[in-house]
N, CA, C and O atoms as CSV, one atom per row, in Angstrom:
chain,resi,resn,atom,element,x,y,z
A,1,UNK,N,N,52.555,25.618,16.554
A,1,UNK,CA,C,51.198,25.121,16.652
A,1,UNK,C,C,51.156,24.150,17.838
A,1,UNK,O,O,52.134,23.541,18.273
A,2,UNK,N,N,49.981,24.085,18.278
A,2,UNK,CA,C,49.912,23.273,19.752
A,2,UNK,C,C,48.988,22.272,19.439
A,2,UNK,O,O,48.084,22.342,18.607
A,3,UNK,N,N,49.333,21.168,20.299
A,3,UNK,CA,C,48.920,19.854,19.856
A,3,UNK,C,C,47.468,20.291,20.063
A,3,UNK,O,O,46.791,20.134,19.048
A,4,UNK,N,N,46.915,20.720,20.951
A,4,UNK,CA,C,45.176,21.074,20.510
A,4,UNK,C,C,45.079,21.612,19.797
A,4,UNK,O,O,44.118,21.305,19.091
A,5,UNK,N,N,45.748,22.596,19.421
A,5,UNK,CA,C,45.239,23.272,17.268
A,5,UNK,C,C,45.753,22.467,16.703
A,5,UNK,O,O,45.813,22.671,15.490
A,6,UNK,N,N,46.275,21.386,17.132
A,6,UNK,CA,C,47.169,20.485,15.869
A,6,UNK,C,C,45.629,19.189,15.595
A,6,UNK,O,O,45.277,18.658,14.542
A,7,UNK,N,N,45.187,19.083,16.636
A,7,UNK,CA,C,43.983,18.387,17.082
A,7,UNK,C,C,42.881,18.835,16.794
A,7,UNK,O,O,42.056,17.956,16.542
A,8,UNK,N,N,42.542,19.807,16.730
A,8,UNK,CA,C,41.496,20.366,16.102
A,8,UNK,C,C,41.270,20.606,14.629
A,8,UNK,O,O,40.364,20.254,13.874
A,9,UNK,N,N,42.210,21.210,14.476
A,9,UNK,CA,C,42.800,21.162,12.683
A,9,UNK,C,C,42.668,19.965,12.290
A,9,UNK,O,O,42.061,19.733,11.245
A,10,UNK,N,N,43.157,19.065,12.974
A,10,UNK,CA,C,42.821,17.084,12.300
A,10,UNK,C,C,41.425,17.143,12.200
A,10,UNK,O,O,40.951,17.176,11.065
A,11,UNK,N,N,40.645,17.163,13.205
A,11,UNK,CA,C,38.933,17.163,13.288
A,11,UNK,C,C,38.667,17.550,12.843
A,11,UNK,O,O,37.662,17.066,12.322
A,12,UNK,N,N,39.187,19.292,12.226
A,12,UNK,CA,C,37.852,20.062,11.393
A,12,UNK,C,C,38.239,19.181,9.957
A,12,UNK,O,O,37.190,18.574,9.747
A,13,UNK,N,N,38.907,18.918,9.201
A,13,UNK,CA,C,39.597,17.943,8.206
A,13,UNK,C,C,38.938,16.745,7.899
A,13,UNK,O,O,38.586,16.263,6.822
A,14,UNK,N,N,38.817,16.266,9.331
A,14,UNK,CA,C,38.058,15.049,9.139
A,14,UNK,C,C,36.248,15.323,8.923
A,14,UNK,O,O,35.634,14.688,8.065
A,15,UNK,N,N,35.677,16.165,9.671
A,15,UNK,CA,C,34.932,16.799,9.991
A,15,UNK,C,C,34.063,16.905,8.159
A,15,UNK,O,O,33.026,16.618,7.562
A,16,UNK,N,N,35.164,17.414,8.012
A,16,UNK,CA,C,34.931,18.571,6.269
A,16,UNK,C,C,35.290,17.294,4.915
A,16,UNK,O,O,34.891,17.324,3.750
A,17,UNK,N,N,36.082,16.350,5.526
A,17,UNK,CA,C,36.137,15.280,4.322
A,17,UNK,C,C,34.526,14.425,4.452
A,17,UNK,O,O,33.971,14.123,3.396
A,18,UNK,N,N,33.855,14.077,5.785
A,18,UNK,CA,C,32.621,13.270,6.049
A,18,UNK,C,C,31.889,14.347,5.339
A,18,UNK,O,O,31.288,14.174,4.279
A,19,UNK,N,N,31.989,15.667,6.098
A,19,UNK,CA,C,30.480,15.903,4.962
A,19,UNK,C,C,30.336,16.155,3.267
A,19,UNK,O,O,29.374,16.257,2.506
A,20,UNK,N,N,32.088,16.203,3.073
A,20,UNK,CA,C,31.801,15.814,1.710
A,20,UNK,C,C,31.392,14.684,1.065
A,20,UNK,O,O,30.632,14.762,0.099
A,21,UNK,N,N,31.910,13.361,1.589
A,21,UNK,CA,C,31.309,12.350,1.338
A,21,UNK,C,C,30.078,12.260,1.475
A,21,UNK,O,O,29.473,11.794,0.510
A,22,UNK,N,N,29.469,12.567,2.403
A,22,UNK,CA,C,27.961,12.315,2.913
A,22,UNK,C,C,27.544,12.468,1.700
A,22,UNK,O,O,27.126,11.519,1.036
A,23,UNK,N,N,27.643,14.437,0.987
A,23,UNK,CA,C,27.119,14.782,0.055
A,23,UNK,C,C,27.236,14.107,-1.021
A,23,UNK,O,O,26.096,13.826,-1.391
A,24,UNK,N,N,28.126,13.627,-1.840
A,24,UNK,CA,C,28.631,12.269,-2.650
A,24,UNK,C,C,28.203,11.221,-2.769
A,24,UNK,O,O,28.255,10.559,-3.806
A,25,UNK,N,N,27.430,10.697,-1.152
A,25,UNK,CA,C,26.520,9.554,-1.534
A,25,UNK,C,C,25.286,10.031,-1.582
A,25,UNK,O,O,24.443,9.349,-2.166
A,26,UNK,N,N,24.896,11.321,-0.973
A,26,UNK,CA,C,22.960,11.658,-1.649
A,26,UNK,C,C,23.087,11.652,-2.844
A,26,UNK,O,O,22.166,11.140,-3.481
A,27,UNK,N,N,24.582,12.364,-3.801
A,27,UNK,CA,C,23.998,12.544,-5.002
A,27,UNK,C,C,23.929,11.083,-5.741
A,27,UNK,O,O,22.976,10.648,-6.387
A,28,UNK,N,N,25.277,10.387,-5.461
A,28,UNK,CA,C,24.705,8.730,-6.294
A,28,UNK,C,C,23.829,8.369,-5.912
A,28,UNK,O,O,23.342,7.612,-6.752
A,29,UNK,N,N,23.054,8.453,-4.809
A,29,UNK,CA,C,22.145,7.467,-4.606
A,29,UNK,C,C,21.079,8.190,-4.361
A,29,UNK,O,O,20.364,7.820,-3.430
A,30,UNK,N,N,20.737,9.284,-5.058
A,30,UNK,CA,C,19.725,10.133,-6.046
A,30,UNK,C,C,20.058,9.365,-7.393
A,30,UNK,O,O,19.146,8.604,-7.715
A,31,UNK,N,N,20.734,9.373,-7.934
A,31,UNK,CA,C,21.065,9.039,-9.194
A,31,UNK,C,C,20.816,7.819,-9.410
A,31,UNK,O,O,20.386,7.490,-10.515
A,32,UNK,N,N,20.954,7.199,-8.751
A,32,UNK,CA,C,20.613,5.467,-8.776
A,32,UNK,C,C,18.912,5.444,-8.388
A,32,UNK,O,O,18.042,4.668,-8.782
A,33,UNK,N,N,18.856,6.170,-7.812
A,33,UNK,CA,C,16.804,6.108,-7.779
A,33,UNK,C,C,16.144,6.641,-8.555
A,33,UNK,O,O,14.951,6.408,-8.748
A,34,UNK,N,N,16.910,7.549,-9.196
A,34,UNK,CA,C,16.753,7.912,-10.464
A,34,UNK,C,C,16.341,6.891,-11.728
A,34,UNK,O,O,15.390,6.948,-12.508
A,35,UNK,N,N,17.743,5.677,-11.581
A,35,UNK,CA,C,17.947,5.248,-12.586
A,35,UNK,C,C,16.730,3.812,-12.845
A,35,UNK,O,O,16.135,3.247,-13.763
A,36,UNK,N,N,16.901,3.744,-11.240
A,36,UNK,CA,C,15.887,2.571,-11.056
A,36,UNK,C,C,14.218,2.470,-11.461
A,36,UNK,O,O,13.521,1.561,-11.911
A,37,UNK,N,N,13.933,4.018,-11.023
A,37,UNK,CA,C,12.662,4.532,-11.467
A,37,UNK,C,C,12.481,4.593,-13.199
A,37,UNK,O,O,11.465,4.241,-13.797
A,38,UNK,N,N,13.194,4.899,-13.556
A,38,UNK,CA,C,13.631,5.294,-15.218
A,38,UNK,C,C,13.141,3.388,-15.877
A,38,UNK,O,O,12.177,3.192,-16.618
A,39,UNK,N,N,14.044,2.301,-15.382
A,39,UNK,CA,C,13.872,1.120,-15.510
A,39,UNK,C,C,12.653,0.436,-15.236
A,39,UNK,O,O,12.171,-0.217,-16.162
A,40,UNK,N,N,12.169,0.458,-14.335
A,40,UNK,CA,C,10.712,0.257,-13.187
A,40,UNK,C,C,9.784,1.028,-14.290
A,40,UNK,O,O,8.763,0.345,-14.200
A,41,UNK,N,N,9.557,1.823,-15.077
A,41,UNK,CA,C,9.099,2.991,-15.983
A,41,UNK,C,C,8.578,1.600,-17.530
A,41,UNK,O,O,7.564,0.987,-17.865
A,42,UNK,N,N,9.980,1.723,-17.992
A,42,UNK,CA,C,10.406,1.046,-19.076
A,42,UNK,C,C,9.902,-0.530,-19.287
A,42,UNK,O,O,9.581,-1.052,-20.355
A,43,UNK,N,N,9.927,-1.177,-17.878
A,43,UNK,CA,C,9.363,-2.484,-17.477
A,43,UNK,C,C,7.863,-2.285,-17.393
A,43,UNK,O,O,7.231,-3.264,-17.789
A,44,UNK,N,N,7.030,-1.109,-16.913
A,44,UNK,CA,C,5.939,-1.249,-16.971
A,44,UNK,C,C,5.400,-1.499,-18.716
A,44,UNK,O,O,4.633,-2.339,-19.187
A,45,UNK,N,N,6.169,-0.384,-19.368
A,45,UNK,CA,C,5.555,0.042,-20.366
A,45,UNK,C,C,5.720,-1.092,-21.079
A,45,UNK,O,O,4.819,-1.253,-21.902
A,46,UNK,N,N,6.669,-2.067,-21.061
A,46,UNK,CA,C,6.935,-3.370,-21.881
A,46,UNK,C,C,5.689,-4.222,-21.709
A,46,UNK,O,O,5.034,-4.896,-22.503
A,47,UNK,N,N,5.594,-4.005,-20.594
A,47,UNK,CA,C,4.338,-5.236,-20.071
A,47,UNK,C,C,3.310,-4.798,-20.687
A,47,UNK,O,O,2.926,-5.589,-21.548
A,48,UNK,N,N,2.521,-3.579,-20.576
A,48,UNK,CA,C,1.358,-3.272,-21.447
A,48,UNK,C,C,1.565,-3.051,-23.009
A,48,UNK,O,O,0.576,-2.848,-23.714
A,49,UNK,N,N,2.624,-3.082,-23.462
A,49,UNK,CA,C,3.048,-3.460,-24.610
A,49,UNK,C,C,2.160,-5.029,-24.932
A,49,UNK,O,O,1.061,-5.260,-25.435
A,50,UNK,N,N,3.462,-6.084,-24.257
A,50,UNK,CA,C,3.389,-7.525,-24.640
A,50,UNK,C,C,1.881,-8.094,-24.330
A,50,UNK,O,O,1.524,-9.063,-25.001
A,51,UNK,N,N,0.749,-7.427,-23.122
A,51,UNK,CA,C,-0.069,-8.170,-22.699
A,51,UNK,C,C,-1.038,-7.447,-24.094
A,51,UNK,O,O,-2.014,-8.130,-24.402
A,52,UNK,N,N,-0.803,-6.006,-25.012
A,52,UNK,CA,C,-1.638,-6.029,-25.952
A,52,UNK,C,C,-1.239,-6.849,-26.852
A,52,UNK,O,O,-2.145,-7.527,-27.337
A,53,UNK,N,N,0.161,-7.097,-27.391
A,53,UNK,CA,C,0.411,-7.932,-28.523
A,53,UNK,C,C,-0.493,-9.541,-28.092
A,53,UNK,O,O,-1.268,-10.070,-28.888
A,54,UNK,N,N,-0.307,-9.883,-27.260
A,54,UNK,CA,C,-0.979,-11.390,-26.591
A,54,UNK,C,C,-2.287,-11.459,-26.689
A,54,UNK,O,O,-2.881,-12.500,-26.971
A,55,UNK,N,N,-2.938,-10.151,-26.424
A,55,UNK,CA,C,-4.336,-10.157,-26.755
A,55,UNK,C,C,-4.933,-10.152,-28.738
A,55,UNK,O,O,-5.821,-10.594,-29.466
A,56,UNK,N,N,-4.052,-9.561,-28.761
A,56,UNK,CA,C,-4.252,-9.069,-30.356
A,56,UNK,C,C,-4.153,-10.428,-30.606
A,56,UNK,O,O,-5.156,-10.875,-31.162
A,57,UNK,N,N,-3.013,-11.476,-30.312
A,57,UNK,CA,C,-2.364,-12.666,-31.188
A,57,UNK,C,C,-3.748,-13.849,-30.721
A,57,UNK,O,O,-4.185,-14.619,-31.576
A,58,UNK,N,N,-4.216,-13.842,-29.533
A,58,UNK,CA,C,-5.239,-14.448,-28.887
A,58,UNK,C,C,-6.446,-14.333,-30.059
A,58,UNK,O,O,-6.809,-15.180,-30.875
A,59,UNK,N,N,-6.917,-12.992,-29.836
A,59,UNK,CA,C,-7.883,-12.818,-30.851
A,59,UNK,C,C,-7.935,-13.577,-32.584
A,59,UNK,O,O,-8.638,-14.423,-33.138
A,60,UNK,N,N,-6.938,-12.836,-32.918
A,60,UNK,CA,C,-6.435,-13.876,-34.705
A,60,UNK,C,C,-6.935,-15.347,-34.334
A,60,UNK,O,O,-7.889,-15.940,-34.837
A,61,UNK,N,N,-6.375,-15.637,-33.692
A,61,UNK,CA,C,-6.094,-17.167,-33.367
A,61,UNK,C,C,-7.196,-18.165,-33.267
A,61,UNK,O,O,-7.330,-19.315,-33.686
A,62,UNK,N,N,-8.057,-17.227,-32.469
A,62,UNK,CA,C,-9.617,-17.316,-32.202
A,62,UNK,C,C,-10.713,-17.232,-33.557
A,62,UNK,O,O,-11.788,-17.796,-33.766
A,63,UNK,N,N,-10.158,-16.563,-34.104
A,63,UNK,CA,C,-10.758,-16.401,-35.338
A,63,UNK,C,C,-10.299,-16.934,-36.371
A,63,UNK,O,O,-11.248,-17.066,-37.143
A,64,UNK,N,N,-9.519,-17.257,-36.754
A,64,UNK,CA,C,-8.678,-18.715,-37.192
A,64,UNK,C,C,-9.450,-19.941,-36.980
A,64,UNK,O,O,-9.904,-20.586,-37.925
A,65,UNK,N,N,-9.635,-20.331,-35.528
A,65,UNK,CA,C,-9.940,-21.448,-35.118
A,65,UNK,C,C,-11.403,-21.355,-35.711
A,65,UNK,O,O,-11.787,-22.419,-36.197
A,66,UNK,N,N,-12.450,-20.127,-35.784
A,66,UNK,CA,C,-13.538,-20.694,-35.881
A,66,UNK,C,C,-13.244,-20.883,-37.426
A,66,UNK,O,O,-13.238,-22.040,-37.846
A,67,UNK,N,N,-13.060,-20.107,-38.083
A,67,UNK,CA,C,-13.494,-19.880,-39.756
A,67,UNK,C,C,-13.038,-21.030,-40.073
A,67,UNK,O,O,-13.447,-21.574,-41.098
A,68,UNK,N,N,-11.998,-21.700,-39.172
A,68,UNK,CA,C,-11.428,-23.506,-39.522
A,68,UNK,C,C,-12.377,-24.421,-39.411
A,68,UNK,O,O,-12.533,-25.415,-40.121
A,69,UNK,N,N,-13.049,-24.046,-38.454
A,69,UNK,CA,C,-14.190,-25.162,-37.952
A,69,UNK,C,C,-15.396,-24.662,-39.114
A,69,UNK,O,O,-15.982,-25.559,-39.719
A,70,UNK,N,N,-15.710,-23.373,-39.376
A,70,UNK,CA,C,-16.796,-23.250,-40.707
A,70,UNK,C,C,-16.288,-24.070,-41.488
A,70,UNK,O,O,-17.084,-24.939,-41.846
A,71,UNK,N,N,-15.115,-24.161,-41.969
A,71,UNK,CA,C,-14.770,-24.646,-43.465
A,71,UNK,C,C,-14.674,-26.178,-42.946
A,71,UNK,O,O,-14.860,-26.906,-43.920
A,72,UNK,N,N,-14.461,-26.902,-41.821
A,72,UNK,CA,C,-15.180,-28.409,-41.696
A,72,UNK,C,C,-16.382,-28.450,-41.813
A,72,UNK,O,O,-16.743,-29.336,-42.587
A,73,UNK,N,N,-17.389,-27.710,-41.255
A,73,UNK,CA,C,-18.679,-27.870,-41.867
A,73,UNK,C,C,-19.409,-27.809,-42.713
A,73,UNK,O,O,-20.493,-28.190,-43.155
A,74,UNK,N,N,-18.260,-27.013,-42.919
A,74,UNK,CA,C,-18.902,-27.399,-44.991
A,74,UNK,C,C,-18.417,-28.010,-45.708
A,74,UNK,O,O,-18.791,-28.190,-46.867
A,75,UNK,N,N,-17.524,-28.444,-45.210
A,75,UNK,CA,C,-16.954,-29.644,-46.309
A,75,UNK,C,C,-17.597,-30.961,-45.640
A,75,UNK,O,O,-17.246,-32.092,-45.977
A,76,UNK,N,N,-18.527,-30.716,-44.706
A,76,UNK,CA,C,-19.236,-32.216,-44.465
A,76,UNK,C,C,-20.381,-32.624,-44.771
A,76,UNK,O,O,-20.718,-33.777,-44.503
């Protein structure tokens, strides 16, 4: 073998290990935007969760407060 096929053979090697890697990082980092979106998802849905529980707990509370204030006025 001659040092230019010995040289070339190194390159195509090197050549063929990069584009495997390349491919290796689209797929993690598909997978990770994946995962992030999935989370980003989960965080929305929490929030319109908690901002109905807050409203719901707002409301009671409100209505609490008045029927409290009826029952001072009649006890005055």
């Amino acid at each position: 073998m001659t040092p230019e096929e010995r040289i070339e053979k190194l390159l195509t090697e090197i050549r063929d290990g990069q584009r495997a890697h390349l491919e290796e990082y689209k797929r993690v980092t598909a997978e990770s935007l994946q995962v992030q979106r999935e989370s980003f998802e989960s965080q929305v849905r929490h929030i319109r969760m908690y901002r109905r529980l807050a409203l719901v707990g707002m409301i009671i509370i409100a209505v609490l407060f008045v029927y409290v204030v009826w029952l001072a006025q009649s006890l005055v």
